[in-house]
NUPAZA-665830 format. One record per atom (N, C-alpha, C): x, y, z. Coordinates in pm, 1 decimal, padded with zeros to 6 digits. Example, Ala and Ser with C-alpha at 12.3 -4.5 7.8 and 13.67 -1.06 7.14 Angstrom:
BEGIN
<node><c1>01319.0</c1><c2>-00569.0</c2><c3>00780.0</c3></node>
<node><c1>01230.0</c1><c2>-00450.0</c2><c3>00780.0</c3></node>
<node><c1>01320.0</c1><c2>-00330.0</c2><c3>00780.0</c3></node>
<node><c1>01285.0</c1><c2>-00225.0</c2><c3>00708.0</c3></node>
<node><c1>01367.0</c1><c2>-00106.0</c2><c3>00714.0</c3></node>
<node><c1>01290.0</c1><c2>00003.0</c2><c3>00787.0</c3></node>
This chain:
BEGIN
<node><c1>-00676.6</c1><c2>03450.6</c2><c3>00077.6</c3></node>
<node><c1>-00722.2</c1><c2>03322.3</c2><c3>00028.1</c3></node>
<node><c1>-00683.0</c1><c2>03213.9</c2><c3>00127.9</c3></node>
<node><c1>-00786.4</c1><c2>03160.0</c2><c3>00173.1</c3></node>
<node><c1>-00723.2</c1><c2>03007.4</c2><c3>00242.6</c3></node>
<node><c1>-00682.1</c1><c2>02918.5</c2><c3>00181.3</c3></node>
<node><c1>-00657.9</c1><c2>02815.3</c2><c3>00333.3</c3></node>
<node><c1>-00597.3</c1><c2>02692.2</c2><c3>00202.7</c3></node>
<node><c1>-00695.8</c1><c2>02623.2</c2><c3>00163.2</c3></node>
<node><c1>-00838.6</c1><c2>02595.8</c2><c3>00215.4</c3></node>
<node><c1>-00885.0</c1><c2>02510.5</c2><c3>00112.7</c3></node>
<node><c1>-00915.7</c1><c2>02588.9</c2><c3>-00021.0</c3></node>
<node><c1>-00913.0</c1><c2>02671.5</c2><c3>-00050.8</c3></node>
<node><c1>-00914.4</c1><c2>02742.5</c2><c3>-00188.0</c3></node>
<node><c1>-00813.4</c1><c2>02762.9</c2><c3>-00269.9</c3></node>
<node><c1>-00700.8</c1><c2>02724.7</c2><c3>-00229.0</c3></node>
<node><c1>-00578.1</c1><c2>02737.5</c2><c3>-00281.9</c3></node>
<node><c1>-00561.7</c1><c2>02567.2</c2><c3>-00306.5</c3></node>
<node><c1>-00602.7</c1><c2>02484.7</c2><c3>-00273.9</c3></node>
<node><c1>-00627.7</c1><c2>02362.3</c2><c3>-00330.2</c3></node>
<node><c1>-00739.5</c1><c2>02305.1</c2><c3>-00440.1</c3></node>
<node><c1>-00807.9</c1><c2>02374.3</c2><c3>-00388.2</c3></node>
<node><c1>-00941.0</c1><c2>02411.6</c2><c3>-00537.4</c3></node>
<node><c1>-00902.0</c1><c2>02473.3</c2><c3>-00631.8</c3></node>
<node><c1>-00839.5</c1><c2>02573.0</c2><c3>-00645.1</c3></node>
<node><c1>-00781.6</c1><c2>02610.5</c2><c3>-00753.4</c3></node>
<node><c1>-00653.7</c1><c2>02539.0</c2><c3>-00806.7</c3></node>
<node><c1>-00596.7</c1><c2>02436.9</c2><c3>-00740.2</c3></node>
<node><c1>-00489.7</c1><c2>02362.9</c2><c3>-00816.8</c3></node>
<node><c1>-00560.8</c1><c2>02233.2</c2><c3>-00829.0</c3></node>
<node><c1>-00699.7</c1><c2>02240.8</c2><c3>-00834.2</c3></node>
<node><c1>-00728.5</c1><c2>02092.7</c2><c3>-00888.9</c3></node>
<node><c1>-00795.0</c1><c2>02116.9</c2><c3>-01046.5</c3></node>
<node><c1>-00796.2</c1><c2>01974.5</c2><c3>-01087.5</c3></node>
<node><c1>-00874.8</c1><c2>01983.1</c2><c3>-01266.5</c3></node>
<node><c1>-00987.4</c1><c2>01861.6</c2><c3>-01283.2</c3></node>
<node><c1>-01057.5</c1><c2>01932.4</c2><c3>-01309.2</c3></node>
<node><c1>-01167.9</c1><c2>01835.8</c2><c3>-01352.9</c3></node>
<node><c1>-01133.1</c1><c2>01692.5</c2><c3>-01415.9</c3></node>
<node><c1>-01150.3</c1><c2>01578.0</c2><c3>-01380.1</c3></node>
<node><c1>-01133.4</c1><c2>01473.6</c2><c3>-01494.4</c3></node>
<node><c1>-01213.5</c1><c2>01374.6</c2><c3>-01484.0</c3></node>
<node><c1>-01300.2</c1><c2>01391.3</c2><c3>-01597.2</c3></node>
<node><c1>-01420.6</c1><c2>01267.9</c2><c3>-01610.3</c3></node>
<node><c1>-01364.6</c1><c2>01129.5</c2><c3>-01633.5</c3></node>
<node><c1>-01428.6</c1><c2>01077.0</c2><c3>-01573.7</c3></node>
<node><c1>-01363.0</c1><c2>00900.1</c2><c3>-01587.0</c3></node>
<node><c1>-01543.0</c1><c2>00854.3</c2><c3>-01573.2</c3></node>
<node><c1>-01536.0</c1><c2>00805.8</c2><c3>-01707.8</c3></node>
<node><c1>-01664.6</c1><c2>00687.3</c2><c3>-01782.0</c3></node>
<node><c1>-01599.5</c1><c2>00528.3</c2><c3>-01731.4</c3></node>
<node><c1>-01716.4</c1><c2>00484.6</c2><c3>-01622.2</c3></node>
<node><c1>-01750.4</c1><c2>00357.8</c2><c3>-01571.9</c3></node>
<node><c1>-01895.5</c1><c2>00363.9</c2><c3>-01591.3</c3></node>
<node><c1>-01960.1</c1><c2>00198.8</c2><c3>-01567.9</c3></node>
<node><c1>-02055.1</c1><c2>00121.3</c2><c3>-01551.5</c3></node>
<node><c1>-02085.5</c1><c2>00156.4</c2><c3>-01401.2</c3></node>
<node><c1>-02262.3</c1><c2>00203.9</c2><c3>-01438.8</c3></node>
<node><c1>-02318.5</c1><c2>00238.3</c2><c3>-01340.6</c3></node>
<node><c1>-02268.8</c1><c2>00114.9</c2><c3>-01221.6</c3></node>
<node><c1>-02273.4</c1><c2>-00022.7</c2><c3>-01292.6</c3></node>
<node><c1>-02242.2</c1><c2>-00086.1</c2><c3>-01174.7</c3></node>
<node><c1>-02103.5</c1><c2>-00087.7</c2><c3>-01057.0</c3></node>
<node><c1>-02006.2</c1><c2>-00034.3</c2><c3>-01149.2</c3></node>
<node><c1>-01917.5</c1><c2>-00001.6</c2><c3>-01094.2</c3></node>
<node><c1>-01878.3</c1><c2>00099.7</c2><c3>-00976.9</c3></node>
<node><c1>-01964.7</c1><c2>00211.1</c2><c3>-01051.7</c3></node>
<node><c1>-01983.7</c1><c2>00345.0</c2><c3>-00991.0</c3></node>
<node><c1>-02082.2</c1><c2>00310.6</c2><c3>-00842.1</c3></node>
<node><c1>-02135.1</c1><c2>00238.0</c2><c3>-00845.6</c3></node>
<node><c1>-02227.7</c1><c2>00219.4</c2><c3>-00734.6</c3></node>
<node><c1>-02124.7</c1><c2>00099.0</c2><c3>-00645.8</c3></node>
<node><c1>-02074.0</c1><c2>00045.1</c2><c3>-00669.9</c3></node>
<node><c1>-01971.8</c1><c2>-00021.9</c2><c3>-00611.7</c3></node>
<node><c1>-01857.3</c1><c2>00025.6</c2><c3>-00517.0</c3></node>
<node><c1>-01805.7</c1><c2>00115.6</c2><c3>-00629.4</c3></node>
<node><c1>-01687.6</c1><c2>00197.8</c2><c3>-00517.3</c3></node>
<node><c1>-01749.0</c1><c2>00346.7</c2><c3>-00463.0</c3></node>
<node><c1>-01894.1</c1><c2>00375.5</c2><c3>-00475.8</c3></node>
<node><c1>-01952.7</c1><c2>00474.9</c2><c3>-00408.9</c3></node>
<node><c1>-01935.2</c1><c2>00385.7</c2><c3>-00247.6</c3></node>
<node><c1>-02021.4</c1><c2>00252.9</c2><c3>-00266.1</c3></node>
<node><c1>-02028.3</c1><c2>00194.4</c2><c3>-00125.1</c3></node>
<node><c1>-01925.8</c1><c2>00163.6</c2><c3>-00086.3</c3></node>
<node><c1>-01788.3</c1><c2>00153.8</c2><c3>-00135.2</c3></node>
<node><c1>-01673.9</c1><c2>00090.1</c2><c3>-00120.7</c3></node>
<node><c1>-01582.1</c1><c2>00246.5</c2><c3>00019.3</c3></node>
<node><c1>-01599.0</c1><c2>00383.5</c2><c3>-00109.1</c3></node>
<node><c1>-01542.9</c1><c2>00476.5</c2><c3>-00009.1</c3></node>
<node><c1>-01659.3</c1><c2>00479.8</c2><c3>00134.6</c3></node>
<node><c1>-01756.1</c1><c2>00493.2</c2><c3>00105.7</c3></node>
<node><c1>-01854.8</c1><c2>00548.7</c2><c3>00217.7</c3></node>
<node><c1>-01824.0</c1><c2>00401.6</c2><c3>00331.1</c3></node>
<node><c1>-01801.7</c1><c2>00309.4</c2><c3>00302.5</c3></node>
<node><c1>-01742.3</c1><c2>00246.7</c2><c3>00451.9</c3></node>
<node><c1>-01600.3</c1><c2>00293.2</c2><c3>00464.6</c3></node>
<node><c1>-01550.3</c1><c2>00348.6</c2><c3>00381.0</c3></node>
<node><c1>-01434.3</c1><c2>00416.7</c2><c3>00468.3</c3></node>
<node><c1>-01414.5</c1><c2>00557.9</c2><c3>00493.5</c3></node>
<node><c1>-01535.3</c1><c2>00600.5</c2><c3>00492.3</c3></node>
<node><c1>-01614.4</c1><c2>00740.5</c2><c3>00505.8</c3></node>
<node><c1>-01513.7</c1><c2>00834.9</c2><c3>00480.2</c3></node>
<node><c1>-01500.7</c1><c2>00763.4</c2><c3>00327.0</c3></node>
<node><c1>-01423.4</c1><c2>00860.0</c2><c3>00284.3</c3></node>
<node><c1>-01519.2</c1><c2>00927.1</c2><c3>00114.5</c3></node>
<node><c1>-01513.6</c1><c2>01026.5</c2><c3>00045.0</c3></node>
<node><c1>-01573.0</c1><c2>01082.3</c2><c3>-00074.7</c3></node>
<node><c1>-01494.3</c1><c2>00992.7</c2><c3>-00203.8</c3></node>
<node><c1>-01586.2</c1><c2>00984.5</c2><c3>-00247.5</c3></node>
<node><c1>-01537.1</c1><c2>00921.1</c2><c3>-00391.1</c3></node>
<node><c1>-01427.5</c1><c2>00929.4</c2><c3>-00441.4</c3></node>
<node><c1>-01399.7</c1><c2>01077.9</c2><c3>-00471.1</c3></node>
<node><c1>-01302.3</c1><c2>01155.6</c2><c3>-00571.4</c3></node>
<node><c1>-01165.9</c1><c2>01096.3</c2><c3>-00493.7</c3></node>
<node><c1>-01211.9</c1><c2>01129.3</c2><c3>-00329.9</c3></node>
<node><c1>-01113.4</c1><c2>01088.9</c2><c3>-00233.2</c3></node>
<node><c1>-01022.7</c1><c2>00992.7</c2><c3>-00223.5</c3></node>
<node><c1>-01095.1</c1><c2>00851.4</c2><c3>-00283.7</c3></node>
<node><c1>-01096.0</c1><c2>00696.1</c2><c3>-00212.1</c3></node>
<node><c1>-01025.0</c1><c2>00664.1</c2><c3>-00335.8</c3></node>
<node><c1>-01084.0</c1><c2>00702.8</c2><c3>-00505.1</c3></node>
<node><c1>-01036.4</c1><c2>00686.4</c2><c3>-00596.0</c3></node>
<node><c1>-00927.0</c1><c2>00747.2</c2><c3>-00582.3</c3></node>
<node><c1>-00836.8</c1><c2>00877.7</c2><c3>-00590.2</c3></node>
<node><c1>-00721.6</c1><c2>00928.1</c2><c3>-00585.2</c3></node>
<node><c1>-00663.7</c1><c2>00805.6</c2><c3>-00484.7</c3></node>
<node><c1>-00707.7</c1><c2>00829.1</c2><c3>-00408.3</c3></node>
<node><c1>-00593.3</c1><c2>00762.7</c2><c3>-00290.6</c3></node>
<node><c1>-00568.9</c1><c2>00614.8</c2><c3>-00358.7</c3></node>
<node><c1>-00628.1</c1><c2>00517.7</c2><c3>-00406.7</c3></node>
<node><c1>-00608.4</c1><c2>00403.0</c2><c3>-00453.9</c3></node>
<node><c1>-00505.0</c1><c2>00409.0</c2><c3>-00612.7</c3></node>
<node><c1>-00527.1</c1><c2>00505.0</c2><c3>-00693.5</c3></node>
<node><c1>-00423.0</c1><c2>00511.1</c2><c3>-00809.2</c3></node>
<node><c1>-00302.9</c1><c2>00542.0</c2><c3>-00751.4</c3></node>
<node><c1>-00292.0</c1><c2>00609.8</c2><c3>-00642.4</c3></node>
<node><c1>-00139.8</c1><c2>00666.2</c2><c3>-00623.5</c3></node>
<node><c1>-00052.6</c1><c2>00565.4</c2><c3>-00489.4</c3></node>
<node><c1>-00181.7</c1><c2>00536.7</c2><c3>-00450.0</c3></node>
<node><c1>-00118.8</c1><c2>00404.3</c2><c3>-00393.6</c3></node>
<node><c1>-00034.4</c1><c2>00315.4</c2><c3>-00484.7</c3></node>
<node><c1>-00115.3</c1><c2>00249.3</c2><c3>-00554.6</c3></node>
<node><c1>-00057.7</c1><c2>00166.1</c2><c3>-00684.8</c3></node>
<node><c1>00071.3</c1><c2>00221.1</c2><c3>-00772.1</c3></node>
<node><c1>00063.5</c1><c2>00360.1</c2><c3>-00788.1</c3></node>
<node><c1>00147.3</c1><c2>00415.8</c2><c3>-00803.8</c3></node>
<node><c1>00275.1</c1><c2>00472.0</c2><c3>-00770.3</c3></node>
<node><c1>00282.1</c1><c2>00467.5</c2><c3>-00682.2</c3></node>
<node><c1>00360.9</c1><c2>00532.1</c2><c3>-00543.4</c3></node>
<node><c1>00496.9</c1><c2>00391.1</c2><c3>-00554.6</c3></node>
<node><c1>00628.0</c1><c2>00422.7</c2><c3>-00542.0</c3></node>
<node><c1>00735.6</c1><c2>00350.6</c2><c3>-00513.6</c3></node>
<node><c1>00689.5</c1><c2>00278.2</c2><c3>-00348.7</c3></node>
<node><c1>00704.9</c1><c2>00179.5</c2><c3>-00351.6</c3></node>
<node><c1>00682.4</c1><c2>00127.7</c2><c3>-00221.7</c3></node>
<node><c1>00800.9</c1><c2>00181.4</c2><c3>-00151.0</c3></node>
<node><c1>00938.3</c1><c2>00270.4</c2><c3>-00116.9</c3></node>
<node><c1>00915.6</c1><c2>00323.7</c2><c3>-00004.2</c3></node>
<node><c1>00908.5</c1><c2>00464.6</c2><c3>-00021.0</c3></node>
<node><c1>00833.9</c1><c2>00498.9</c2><c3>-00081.4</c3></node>
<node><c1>00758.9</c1><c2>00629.8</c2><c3>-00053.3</c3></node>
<node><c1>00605.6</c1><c2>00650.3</c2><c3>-00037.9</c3></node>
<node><c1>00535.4</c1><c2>00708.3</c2><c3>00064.2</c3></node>
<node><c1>00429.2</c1><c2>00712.9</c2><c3>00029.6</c3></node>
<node><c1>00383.3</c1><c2>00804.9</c2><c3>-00049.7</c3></node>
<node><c1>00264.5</c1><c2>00798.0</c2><c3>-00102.3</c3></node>
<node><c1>00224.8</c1><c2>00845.9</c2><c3>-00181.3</c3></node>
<node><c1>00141.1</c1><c2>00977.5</c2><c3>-00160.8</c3></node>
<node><c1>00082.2</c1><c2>01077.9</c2><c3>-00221.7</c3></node>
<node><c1>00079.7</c1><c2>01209.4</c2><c3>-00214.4</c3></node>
<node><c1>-00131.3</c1><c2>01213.6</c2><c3>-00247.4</c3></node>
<node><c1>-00201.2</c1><c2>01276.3</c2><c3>-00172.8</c3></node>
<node><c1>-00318.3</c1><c2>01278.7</c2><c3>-00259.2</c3></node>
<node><c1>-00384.8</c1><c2>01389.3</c2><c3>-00214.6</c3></node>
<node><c1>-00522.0</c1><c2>01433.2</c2><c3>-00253.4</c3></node>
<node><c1>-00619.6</c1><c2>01579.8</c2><c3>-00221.2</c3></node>
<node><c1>-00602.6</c1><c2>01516.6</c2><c3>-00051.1</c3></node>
<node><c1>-00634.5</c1><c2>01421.6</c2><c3>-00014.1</c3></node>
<node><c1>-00735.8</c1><c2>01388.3</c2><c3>00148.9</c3></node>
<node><c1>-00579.4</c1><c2>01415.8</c2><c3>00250.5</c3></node>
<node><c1>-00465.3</c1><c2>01426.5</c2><c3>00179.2</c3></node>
<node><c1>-00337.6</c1><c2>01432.5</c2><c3>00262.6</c3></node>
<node><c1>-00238.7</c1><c2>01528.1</c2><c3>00284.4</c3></node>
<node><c1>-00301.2</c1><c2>01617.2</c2><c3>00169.1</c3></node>
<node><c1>-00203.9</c1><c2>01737.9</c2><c3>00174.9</c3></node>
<node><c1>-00197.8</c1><c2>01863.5</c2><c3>00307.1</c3></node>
C-alpha cells in the first residue's frame, strides 16, 4: 500500500451545507491559490485553530 492510500483510508467524509454563493466564492478563492477546495478549507480551520506557536497539521502537509 502507498502512502497516498494510506491517507485515503484515514480520511472521513464530512458534508458541510453552504450557499451556493458561498461555495462558488471559496471555489475561486482556493483555485487562485491553486490549491483544491477540501484543501484550502482544511488548511484555513486549522489555521484558526492551531496555537499560534505551533503550526498547524492538514491533508496538503502531511
Amino acid at each position: 500500500m502507498n502512502q497516498d492510500q494510506t491517507l485515503a483510508d484515514d480520511l472521513v467524509p464530512m458534508p458541510l451545507r453552504v450557499s451556493k454563493e458561498r461555495k462558488a466564492r471559496w471555489v475561486q478563492l482556493s483555485r487562485a491559490e491553486g490549491k483544491k477546495l477540501t484543501d484550502w478549507i482544511v488548511e484555513r480551520v486549522e489555521r484558526d485553530l492551531a496555537p499560534k506557536d505551533q503550526p498547524g497539521t492538514t491533508h496538503a502537509n502531511r
